[in-house]
PDB file of N, CA, C, O and CB in Angstrom:
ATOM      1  N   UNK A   1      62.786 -42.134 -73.531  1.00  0.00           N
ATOM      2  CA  UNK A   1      61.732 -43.140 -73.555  1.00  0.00           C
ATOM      3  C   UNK A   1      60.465 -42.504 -72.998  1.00  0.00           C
ATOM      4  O   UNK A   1      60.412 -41.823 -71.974  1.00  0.00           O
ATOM      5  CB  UNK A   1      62.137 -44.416 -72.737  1.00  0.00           C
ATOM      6  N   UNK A   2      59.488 -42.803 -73.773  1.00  0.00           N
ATOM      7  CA  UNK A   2      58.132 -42.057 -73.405  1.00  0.00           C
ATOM      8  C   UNK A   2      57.456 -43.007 -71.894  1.00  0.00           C
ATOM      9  O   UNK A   2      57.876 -44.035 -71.362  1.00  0.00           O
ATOM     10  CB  UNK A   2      56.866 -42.169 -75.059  1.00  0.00           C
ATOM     11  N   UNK A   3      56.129 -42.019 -71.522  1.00  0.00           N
ATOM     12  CA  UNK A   3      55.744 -42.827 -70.666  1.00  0.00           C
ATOM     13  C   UNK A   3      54.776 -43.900 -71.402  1.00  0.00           C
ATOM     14  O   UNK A   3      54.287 -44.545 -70.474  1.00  0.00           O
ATOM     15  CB  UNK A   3      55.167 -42.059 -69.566  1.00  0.00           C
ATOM     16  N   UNK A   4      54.291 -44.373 -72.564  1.00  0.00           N
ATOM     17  CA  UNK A   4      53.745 -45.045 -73.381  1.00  0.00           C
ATOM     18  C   UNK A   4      55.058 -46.617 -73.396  1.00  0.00           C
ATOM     19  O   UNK A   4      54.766 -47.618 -72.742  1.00  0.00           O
ATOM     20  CB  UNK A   4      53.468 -43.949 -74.850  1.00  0.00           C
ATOM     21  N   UNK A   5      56.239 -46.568 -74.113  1.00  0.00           N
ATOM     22  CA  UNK A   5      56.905 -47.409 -73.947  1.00  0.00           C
ATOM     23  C   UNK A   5      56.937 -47.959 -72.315  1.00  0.00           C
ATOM     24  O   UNK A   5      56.247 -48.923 -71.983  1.00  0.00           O
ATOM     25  CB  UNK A   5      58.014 -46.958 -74.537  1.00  0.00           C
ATOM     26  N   UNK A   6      57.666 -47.358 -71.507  1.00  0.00           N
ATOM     27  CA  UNK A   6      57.641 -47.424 -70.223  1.00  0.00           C
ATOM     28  C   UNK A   6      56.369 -48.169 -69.371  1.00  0.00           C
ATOM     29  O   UNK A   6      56.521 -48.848 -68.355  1.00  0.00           O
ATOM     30  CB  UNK A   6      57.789 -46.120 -69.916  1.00  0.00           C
ATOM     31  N   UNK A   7      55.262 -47.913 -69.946  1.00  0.00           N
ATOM     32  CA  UNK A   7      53.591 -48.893 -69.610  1.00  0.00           C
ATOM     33  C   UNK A   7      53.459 -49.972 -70.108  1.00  0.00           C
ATOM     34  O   UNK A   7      52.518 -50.613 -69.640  1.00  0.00           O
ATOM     35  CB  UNK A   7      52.217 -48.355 -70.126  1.00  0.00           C
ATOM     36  N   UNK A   8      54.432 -50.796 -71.440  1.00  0.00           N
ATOM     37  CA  UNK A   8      54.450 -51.379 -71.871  1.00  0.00           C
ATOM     38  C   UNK A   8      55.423 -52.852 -71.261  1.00  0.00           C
ATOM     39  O   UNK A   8      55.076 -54.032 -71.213  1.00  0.00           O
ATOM     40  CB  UNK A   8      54.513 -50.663 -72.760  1.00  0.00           C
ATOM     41  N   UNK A   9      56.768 -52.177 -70.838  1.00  0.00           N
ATOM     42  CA  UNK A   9      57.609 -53.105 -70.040  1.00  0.00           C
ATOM     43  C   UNK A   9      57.784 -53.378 -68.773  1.00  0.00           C
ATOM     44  O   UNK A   9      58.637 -54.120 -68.286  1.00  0.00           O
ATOM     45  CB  UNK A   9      58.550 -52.945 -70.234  1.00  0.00           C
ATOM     46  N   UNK A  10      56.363 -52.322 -67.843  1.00  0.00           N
ATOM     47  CA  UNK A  10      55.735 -52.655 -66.573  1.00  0.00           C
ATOM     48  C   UNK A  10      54.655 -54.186 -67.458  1.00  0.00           C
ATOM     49  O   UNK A  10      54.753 -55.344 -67.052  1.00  0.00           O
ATOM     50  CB  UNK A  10      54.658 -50.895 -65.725  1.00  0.00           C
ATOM     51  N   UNK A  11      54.117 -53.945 -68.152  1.00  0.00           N
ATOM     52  CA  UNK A  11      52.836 -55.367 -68.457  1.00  0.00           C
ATOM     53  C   UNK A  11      54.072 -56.256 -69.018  1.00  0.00           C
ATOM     54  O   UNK A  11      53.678 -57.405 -68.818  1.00  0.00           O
ATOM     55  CB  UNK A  11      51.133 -55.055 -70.016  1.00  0.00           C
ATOM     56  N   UNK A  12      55.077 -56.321 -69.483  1.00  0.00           N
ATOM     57  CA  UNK A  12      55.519 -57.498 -70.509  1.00  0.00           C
ATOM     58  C   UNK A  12      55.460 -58.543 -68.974  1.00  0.00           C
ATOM     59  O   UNK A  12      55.185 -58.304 -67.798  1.00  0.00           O
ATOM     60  CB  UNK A  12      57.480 -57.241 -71.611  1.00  0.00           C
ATOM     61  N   UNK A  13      55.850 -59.697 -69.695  1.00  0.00           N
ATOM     62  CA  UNK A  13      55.672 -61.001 -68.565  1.00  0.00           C
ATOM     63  C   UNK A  13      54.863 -60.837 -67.819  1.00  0.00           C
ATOM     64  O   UNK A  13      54.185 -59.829 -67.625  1.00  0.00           O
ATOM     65  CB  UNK A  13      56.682 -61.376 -67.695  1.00  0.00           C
ATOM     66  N   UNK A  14      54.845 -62.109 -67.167  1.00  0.00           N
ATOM     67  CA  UNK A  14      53.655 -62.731 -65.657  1.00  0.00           C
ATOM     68  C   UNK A  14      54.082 -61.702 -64.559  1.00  0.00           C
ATOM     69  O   UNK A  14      54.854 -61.932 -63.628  1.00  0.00           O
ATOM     70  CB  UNK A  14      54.051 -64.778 -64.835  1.00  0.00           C
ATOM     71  N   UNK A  15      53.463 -60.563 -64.824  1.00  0.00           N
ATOM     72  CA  UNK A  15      53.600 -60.044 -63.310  1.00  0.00           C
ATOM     73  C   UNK A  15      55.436 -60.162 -63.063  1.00  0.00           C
ATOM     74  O   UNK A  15      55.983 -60.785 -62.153  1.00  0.00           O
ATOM     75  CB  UNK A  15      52.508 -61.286 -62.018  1.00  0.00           C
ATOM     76  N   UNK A  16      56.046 -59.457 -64.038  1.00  0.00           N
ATOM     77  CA  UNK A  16      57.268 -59.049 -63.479  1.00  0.00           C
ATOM     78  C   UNK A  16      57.789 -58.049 -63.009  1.00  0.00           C
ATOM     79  O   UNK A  16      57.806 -57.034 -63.705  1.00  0.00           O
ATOM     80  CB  UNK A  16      57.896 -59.193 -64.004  1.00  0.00           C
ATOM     81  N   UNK A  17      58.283 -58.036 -61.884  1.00  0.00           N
ATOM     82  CA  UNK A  17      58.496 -56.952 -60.907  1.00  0.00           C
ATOM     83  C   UNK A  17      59.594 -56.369 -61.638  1.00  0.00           C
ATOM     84  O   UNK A  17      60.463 -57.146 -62.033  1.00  0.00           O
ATOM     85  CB  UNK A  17      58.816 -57.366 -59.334  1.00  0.00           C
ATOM     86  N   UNK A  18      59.713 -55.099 -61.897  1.00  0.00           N
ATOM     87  CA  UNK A  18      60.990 -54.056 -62.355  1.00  0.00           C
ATOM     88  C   UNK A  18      61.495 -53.035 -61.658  1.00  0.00           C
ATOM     89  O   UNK A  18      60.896 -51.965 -61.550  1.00  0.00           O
ATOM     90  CB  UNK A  18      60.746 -53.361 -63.444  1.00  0.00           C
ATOM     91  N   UNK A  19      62.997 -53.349 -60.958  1.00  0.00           N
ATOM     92  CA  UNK A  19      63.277 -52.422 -60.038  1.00  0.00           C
ATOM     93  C   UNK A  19      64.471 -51.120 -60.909  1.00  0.00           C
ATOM     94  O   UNK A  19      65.453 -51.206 -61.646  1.00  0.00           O
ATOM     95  CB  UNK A  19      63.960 -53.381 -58.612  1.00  0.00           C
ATOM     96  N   UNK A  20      63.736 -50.091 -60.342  1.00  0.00           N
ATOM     97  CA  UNK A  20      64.689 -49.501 -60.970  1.00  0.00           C
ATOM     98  C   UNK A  20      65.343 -48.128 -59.932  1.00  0.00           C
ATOM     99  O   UNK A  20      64.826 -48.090 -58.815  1.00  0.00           O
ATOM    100  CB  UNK A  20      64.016 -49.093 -62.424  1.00  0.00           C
ATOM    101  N   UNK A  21      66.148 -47.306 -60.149  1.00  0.00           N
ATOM    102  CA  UNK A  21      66.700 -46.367 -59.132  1.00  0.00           C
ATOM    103  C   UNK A  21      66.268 -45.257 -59.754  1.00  0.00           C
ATOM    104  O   UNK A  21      66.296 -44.963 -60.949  1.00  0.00           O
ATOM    105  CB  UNK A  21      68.246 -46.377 -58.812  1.00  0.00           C
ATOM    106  N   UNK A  22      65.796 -44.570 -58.659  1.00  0.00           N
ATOM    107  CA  UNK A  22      66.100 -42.866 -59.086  1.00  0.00           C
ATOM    108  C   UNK A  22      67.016 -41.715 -59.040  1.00  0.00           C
ATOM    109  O   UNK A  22      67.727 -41.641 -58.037  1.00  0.00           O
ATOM    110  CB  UNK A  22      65.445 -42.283 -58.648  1.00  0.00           C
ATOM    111  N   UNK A  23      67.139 -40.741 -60.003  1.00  0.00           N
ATOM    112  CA  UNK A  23      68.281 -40.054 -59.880  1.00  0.00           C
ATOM    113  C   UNK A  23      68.384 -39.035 -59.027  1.00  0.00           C
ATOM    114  O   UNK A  23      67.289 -38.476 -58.972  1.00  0.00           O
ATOM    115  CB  UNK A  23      68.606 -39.654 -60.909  1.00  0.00           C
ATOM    116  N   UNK A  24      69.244 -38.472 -58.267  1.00  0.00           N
ATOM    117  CA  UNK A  24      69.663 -38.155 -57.825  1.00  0.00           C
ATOM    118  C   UNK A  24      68.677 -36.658 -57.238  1.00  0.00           C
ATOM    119  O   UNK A  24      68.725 -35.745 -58.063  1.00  0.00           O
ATOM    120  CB  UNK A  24      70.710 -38.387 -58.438  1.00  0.00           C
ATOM    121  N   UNK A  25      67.958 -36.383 -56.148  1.00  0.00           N
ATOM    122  CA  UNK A  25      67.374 -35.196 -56.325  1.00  0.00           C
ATOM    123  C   UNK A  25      65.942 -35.405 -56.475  1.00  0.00           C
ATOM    124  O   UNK A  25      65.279 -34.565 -55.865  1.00  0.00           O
ATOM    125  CB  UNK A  25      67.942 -34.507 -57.406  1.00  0.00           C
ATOM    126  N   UNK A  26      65.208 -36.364 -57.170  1.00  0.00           N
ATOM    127  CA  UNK A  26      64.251 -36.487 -57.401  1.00  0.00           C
ATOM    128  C   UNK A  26      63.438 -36.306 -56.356  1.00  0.00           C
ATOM    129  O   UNK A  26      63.639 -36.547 -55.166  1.00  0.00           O
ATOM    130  CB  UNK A  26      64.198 -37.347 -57.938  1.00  0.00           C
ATOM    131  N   UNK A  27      62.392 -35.810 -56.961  1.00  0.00           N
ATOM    132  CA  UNK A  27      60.680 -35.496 -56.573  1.00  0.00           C
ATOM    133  C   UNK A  27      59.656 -36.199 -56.879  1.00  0.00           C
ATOM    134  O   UNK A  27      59.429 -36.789 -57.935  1.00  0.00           O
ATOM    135  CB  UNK A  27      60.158 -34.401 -57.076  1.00  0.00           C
ATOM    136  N   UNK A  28      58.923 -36.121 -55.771  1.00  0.00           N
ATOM    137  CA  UNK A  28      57.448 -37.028 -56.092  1.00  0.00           C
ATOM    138  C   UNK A  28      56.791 -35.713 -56.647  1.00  0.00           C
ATOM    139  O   UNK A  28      57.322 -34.626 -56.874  1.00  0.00           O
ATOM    140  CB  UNK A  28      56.427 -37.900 -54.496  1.00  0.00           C
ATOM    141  N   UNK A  29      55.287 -36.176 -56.826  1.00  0.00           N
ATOM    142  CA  UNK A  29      54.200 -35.621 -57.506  1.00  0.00           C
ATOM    143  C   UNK A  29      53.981 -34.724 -56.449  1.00  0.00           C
ATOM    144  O   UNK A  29      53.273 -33.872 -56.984  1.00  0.00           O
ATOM    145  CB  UNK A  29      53.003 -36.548 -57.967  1.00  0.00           C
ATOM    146  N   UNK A  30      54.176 -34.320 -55.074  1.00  0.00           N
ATOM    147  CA  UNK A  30      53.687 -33.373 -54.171  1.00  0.00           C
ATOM    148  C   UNK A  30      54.856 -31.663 -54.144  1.00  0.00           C
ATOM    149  O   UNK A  30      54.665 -30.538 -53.683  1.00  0.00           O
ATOM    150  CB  UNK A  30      53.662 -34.383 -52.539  1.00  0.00           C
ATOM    151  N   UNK A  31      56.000 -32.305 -54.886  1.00  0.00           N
ATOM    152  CA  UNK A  31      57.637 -31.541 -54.704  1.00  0.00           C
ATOM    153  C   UNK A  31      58.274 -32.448 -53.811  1.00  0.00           C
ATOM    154  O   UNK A  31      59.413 -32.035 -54.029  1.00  0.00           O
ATOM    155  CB  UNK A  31      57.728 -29.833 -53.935  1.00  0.00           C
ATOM    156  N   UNK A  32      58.427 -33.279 -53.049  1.00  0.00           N
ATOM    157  CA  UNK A  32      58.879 -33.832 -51.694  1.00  0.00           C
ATOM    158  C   UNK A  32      60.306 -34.717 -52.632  1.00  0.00           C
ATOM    159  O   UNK A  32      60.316 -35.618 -53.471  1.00  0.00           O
ATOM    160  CB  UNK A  32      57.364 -35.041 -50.644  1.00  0.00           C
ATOM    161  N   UNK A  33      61.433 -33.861 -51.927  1.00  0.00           N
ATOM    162  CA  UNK A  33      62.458 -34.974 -52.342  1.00  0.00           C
ATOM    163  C   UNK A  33      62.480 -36.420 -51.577  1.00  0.00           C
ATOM    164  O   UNK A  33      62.468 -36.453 -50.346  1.00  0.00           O
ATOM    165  CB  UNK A  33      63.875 -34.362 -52.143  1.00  0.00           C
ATOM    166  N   UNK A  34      62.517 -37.777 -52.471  1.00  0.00           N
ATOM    167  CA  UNK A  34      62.513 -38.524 -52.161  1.00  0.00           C
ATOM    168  C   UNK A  34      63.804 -39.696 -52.482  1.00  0.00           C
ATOM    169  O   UNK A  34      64.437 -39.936 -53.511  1.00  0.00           O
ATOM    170  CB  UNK A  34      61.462 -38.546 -52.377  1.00  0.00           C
ATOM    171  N   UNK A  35      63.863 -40.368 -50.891  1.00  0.00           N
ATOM    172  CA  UNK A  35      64.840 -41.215 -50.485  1.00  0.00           C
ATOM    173  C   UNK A  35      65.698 -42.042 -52.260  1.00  0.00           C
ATOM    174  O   UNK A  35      65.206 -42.671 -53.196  1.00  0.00           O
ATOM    175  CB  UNK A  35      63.859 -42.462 -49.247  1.00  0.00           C
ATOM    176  N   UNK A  36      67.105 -41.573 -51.939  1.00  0.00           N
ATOM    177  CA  UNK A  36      67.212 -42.209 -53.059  1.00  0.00           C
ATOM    178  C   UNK A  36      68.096 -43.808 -52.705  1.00  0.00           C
ATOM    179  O   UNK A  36      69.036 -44.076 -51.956  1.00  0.00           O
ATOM    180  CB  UNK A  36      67.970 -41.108 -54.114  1.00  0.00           C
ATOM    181  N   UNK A  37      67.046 -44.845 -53.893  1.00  0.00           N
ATOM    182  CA  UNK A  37      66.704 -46.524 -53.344  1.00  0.00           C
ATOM    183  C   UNK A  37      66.579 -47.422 -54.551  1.00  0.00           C
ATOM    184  O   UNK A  37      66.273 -47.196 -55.722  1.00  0.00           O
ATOM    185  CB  UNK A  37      65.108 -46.711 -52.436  1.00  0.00           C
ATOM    186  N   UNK A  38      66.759 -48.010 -54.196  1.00  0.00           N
ATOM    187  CA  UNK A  38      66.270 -48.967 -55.266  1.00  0.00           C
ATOM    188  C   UNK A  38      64.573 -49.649 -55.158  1.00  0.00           C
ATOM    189  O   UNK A  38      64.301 -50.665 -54.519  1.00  0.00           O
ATOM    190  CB  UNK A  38      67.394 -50.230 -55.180  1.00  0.00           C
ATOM    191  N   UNK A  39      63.338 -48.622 -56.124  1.00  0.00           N
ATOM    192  CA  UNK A  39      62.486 -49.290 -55.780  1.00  0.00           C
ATOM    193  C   UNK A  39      61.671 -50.204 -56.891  1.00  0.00           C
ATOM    194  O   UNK A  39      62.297 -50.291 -57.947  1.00  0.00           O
ATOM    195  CB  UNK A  39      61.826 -48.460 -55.120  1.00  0.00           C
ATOM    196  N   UNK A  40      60.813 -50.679 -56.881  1.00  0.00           N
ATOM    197  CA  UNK A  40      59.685 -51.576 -57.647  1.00  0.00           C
ATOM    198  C   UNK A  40      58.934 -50.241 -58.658  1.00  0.00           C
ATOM    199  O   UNK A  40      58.534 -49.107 -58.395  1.00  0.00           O
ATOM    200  CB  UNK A  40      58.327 -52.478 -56.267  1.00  0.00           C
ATOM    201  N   UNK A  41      58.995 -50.966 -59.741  1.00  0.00           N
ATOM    202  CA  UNK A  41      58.078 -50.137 -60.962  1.00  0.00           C
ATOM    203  C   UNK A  41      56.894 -50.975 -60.855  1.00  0.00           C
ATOM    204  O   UNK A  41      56.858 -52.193 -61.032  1.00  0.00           O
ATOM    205  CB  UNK A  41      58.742 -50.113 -62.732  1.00  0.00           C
ATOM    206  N   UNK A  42      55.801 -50.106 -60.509  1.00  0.00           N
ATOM    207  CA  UNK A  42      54.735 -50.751 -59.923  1.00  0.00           C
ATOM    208  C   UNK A  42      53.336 -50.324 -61.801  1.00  0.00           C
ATOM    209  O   UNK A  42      52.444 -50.934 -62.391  1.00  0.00           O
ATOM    210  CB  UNK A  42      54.325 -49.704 -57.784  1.00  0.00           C
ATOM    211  N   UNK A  43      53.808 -49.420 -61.889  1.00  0.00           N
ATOM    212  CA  UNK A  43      52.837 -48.663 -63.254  1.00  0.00           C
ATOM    213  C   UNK A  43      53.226 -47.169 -63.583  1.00  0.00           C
ATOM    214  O   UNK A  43      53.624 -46.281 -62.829  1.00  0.00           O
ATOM    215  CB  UNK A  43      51.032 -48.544 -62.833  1.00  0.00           C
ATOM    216  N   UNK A  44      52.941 -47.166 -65.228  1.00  0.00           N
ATOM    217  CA  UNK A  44      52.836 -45.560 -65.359  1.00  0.00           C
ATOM    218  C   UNK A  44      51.575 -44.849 -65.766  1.00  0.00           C
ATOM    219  O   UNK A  44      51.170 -45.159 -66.886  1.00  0.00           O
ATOM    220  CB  UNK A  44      53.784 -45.103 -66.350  1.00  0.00           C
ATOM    221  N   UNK A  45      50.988 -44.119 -65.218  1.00  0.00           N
ATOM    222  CA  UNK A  45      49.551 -44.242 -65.463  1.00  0.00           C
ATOM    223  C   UNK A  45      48.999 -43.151 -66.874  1.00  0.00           C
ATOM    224  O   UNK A  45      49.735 -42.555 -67.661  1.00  0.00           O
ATOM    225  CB  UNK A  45      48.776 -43.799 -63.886  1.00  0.00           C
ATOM    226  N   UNK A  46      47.797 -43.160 -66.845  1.00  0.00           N
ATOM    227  CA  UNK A  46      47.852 -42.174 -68.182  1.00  0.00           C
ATOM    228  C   UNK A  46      48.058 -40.479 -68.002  1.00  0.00           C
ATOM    229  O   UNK A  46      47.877 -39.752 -68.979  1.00  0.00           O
ATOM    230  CB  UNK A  46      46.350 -42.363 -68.974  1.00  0.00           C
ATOM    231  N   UNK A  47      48.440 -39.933 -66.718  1.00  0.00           N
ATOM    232  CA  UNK A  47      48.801 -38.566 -66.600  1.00  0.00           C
ATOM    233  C   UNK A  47      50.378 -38.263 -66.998  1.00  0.00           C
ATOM    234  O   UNK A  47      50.942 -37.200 -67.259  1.00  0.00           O
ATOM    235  CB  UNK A  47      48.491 -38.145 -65.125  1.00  0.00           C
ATOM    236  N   UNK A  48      50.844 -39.572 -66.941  1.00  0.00           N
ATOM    237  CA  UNK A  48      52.389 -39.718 -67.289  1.00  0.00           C
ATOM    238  C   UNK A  48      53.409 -39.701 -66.003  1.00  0.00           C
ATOM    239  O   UNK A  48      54.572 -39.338 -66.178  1.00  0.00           O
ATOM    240  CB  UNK A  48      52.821 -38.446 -68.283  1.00  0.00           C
ATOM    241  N   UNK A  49      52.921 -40.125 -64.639  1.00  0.00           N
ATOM    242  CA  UNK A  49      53.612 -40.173 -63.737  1.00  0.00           C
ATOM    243  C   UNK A  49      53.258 -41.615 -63.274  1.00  0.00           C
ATOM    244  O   UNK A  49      52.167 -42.176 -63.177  1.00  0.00           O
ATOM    245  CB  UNK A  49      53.451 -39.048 -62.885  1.00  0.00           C
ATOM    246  N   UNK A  50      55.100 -42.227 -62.904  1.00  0.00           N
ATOM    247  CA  UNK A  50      55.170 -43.575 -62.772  1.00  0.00           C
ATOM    248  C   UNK A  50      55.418 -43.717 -61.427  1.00  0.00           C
ATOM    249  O   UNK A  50      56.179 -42.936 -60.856  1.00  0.00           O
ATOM    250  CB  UNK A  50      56.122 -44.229 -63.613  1.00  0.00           C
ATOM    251  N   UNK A  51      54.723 -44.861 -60.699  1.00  0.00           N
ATOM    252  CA  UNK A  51      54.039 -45.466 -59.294  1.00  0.00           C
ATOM    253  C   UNK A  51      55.705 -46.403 -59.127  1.00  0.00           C
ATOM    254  O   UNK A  51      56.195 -47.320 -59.786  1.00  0.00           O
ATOM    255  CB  UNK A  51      52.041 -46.734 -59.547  1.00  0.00           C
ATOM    256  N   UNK A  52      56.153 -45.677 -58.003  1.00  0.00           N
ATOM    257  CA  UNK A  52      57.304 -46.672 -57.964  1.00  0.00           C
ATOM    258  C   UNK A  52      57.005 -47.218 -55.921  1.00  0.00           C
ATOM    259  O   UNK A  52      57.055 -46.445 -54.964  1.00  0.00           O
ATOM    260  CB  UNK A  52      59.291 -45.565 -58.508  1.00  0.00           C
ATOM    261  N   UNK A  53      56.805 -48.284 -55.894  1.00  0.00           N
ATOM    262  CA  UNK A  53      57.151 -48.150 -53.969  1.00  0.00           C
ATOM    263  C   UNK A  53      58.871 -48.850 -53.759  1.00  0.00           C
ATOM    264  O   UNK A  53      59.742 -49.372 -54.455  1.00  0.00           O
ATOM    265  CB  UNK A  53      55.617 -49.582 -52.715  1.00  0.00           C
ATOM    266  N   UNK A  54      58.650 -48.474 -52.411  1.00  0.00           N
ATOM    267  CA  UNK A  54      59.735 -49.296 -51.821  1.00  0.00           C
ATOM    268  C   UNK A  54      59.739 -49.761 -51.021  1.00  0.00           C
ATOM    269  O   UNK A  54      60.810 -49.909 -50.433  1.00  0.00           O
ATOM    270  CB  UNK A  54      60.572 -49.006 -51.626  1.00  0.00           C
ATOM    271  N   UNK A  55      58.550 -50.280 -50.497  1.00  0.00           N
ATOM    272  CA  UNK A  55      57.782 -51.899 -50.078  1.00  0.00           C
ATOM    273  C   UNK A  55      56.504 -51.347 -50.183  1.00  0.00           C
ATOM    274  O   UNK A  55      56.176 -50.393 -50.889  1.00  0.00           O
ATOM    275  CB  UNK A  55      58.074 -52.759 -48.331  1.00  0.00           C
ATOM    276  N   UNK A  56      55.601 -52.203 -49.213  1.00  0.00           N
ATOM    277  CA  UNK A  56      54.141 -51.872 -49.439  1.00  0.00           C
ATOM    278  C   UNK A  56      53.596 -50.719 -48.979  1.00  0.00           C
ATOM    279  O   UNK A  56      52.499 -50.302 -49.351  1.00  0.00           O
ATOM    280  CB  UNK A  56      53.365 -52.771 -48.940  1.00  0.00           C
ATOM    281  N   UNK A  57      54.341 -50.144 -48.142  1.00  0.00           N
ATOM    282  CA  UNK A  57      53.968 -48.674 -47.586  1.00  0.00           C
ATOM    283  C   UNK A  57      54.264 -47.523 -47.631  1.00  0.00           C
ATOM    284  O   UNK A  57      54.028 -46.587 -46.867  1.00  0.00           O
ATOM    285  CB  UNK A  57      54.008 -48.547 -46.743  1.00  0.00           C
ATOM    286  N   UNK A  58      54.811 -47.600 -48.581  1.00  0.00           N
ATOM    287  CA  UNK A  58      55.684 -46.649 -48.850  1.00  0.00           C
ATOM    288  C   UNK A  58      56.095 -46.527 -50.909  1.00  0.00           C
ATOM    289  O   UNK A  58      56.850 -47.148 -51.657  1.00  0.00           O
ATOM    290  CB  UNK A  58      57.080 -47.159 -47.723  1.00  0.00           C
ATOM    291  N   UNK A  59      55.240 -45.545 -51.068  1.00  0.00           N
ATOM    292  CA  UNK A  59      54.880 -45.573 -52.707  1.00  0.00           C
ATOM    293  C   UNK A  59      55.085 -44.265 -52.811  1.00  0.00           C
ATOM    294  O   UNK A  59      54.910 -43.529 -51.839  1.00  0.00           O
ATOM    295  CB  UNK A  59      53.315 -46.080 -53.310  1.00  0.00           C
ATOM    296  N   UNK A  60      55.567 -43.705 -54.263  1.00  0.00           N
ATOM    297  CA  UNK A  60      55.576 -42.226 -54.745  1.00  0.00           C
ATOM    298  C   UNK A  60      55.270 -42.026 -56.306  1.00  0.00           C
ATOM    299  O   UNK A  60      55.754 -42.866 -57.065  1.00  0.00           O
ATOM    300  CB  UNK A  60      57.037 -41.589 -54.439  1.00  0.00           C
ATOM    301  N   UNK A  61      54.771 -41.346 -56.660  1.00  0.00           N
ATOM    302  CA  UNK A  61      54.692 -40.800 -58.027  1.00  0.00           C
ATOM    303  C   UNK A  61      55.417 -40.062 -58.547  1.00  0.00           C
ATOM    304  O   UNK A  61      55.394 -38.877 -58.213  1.00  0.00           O
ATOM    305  CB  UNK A  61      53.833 -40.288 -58.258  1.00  0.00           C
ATOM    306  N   UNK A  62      55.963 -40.346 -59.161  1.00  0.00           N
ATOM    307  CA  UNK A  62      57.513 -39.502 -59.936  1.00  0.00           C
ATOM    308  C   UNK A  62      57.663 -39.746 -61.601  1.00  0.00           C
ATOM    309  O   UNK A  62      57.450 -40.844 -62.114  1.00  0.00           O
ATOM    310  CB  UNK A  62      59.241 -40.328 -59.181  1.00  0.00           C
ATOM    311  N   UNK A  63      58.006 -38.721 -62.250  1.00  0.00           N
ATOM    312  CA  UNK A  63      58.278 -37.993 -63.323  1.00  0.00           C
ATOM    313  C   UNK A  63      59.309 -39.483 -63.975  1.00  0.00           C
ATOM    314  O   UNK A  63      60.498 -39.687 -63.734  1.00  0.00           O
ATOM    315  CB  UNK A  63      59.083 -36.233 -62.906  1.00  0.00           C
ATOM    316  N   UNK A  64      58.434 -40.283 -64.777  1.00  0.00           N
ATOM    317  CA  UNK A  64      59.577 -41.145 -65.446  1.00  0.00           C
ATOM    318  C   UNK A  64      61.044 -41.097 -66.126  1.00  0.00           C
ATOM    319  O   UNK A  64      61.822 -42.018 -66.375  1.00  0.00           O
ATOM    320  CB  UNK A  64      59.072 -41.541 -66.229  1.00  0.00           C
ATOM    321  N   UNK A  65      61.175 -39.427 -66.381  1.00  0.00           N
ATOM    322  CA  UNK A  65      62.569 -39.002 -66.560  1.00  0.00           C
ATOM    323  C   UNK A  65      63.049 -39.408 -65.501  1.00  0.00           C
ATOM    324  O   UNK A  65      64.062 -39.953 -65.940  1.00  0.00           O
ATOM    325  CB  UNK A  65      62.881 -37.629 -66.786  1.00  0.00           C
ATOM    326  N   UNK A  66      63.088 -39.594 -64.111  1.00  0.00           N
ATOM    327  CA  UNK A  66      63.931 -39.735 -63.359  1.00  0.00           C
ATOM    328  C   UNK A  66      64.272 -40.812 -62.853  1.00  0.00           C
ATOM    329  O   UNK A  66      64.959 -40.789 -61.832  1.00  0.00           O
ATOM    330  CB  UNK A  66      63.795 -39.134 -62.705  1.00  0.00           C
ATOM    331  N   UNK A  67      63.900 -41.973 -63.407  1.00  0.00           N
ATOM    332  CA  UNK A  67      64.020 -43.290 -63.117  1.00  0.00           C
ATOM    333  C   UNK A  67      65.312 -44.117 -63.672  1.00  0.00           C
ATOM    334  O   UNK A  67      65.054 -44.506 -64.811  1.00  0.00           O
ATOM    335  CB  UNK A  67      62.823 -43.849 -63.586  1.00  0.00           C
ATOM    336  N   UNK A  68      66.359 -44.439 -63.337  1.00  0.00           N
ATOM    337  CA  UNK A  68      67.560 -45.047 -63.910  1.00  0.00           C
ATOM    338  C   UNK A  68      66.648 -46.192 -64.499  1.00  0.00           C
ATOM    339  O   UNK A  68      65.820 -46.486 -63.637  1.00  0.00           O
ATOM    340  CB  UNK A  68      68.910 -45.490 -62.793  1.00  0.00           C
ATOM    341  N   UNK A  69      66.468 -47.025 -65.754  1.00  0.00           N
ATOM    342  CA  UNK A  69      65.949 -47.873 -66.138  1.00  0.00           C
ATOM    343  C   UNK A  69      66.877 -48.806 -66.547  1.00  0.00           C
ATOM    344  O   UNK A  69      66.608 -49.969 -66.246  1.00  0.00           O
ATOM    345  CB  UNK A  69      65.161 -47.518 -66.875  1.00  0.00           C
ATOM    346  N   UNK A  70      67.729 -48.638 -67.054  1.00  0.00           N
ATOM    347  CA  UNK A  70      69.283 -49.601 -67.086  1.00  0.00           C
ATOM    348  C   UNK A  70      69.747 -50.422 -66.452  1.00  0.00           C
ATOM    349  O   UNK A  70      70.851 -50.880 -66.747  1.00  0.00           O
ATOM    350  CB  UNK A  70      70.286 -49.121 -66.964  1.00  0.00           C
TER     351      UNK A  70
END
């Protein structure tokens, strides 16, 4: 699934929140392995890296391959 589809089922409905997990290992946009959680699909932007937090303070940018979306 591209990051184009993926921008599409962050907007479907009123502001519906989509939680999804990451796999195993994953990296943010800096290299930093990050906590693996169940977080909020917040957007995917047009560089192709998707904004996930896991509450309000705590946000990362990560490679939409690595997002369990299922």
């Amino acid at each position: 699934m591209d990051a184009v589809d993926n921008k599409n089922m962050v907007e479907e409905g009123d502001d519906a929140v989509r939680q999804v997990e990451v796999k195993p290992e994953t990296r943010n946009h800096k290299g930093s392995f990050i906590v693996e959680a169940t977080y909020n699909l917040v957007d995917i932007d047009r560089n192709g890296w998707a904004l996930i937090c896991l509450d309000e303070y705590t946000c990362h940018y990560v490679d939409p391959d690595d997002l369990n979306l299922g």
